[in-house]
C-alpha positions, 0 to 999 in steps of 0.5 A: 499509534502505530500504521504500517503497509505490506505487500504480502504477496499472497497473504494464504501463503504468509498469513501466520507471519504477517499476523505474528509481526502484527502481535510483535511490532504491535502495529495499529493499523496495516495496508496489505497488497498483493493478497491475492484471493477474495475475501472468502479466501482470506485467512479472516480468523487468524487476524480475528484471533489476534484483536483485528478487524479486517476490511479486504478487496479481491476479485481472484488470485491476482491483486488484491487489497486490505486492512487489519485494524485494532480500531473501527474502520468506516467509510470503506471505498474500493475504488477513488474518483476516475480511478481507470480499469484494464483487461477483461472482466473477472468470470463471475464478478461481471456485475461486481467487480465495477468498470472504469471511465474509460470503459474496462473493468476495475481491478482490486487495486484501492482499498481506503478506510477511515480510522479515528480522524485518519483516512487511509489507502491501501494501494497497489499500482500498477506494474507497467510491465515494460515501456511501450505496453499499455499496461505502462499507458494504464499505470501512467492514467492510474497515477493521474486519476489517484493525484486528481482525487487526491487534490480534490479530497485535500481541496475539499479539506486541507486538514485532512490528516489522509495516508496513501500506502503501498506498492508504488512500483516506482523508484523515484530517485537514482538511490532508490533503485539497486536493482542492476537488471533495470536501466534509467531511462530503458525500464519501468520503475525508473522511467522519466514518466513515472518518475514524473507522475510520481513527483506530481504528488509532491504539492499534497503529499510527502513521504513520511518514511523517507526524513527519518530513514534516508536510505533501505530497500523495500522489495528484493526480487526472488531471482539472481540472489537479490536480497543477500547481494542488497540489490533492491529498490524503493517502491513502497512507501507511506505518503501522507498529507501535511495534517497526517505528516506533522503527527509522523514522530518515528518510521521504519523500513522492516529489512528482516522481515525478508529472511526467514522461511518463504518470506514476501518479496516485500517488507513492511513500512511503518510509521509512528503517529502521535494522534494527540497532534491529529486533534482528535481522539482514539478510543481503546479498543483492545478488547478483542482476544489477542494471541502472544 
């Protein structure tokens, strides 16, 4: 079985190459981020066509979540326990859209999914935009809340086989980052505090990526010929609990997807599961029409 995650960055933009990798990588399972529309503007007949379900989070034409499963995809949750909220609310989505412990509307920002015996997450954290913003002090609380519901869920079931996905927006170490226009220490991403909070998560969660391919990029930014230069950072990644980490029997890090015409200023993850190993089963489900 095959799962991956994306930041698309706008998926009405890339929705014909994010489905046609999907058909040609054959992945099982993807996480998107940064889609960018609600889910009456979401490209739905074009993954349809191709044998995927879709599960999809947007509020407006920022942020946004979603999934596209070969398999039947339960339990859908579009938010986690004492996940904060930022901003104004979105017109129109007043009573939707959800408010936060902290009393501030939730964004479209999580997205989890059960499929077969594996509970997956679609994440998008926030940027954090620059130290001293408070969009730093909302990102550092968002990690905080996403670690303390992951804790509970594995204190409840320690053999939870549990996937979070996505756009981090940290570089946790030094090889992670190769971006020259951010400084340890004097940026986001690389900051001692979201480092901190990123490592907080090491005690239920490794990256299932990271043993297989050591080193690569993940996102290159549009400006200053970043990509051909191979000034990139690290900010996507898969990390799994020890159930779904020990089922992990191959990864990549999908660099060509950022050639080509208008391509994300991300590129996808992906991880083989042997779900043998997970102890339970998949049933075929590939009866959908599929588009080659």
């Amino acid at each position: 079985m095959r799962i991956a995650t994306w930041n698309v960055n706008s998926i009405r933009t890339r929705f014909g190459r994010v489905v046609d990798w999907l058909v040609r990588e054959d992945i099982d399972v993807l996480a998107m981020q940064e889609i960018k529309c609600r889910p009456d503007q979401f490209p739905v007949e074009a993954f349809e066509q191709a044998g995927y379900q879709l599960e999809i989070h947007g509020l407006n034409q920022w942020n946004g979540v979603a999934f596209a499963s070969r398999h039947e995809m339960t339990d859908v949750a579009r938010s986690f326990e004492g996940m904060p909220g930022f901003g104004k609310p979105v017109k129109g989505q007043e009573e939707t859209q959800g408010v936060g412990p902290n009393g501030l509307p939730l964004e479209a920002r999580a997205l989890g999914v059960t499929v077969g015996d594996l509970r997956l997450w679609s994440l998008y954290v926030p940027n954090g935009r620059a130290l001293g913003d408070p969009h730093l002090d909302y990102k550092l609380s968002w990690l905080e809340a996403l670690r303390s519901a992951t804790e509970a869920w594995l204190d409840e079931d320690p053999d939870l086989p549990l996937a979070l996905m996505g756009d981090w927006n940290i570089a946790p170490l030094d090889s992670d980052m190769g971006d020259p226009s951010f400084t340890v220490g004097e940026s986001t991403h690389v900051s001692p505090e979201e480092r901190a909070a990123f490592a907080a998560f090491a005690p239920y969660l490794d990256d299932v990526v990271r043993p297989i391919v050591p080193e690569g990029f993940t996102f290159w930014d549009y400006k200053a010929g970043r990509f051909p230069k191979n000034q990139g950072m690290r900010i996507d990644f898969i990390m799994g609990s020890r159930a779904f980490a020990d089922a992990v029997t191959g990864a990549s890090i999908e660099r060509d997807e950022r050639k080509g015409d208008a391509p994300s200023d991300h590129v996808p993850v992906v991880c083989d599961i042997d779900v043998d190993l997970l102890g339970g089963t998949f049933e075929d489900e590939y009866d959908r029409p599929m588009v080659f």
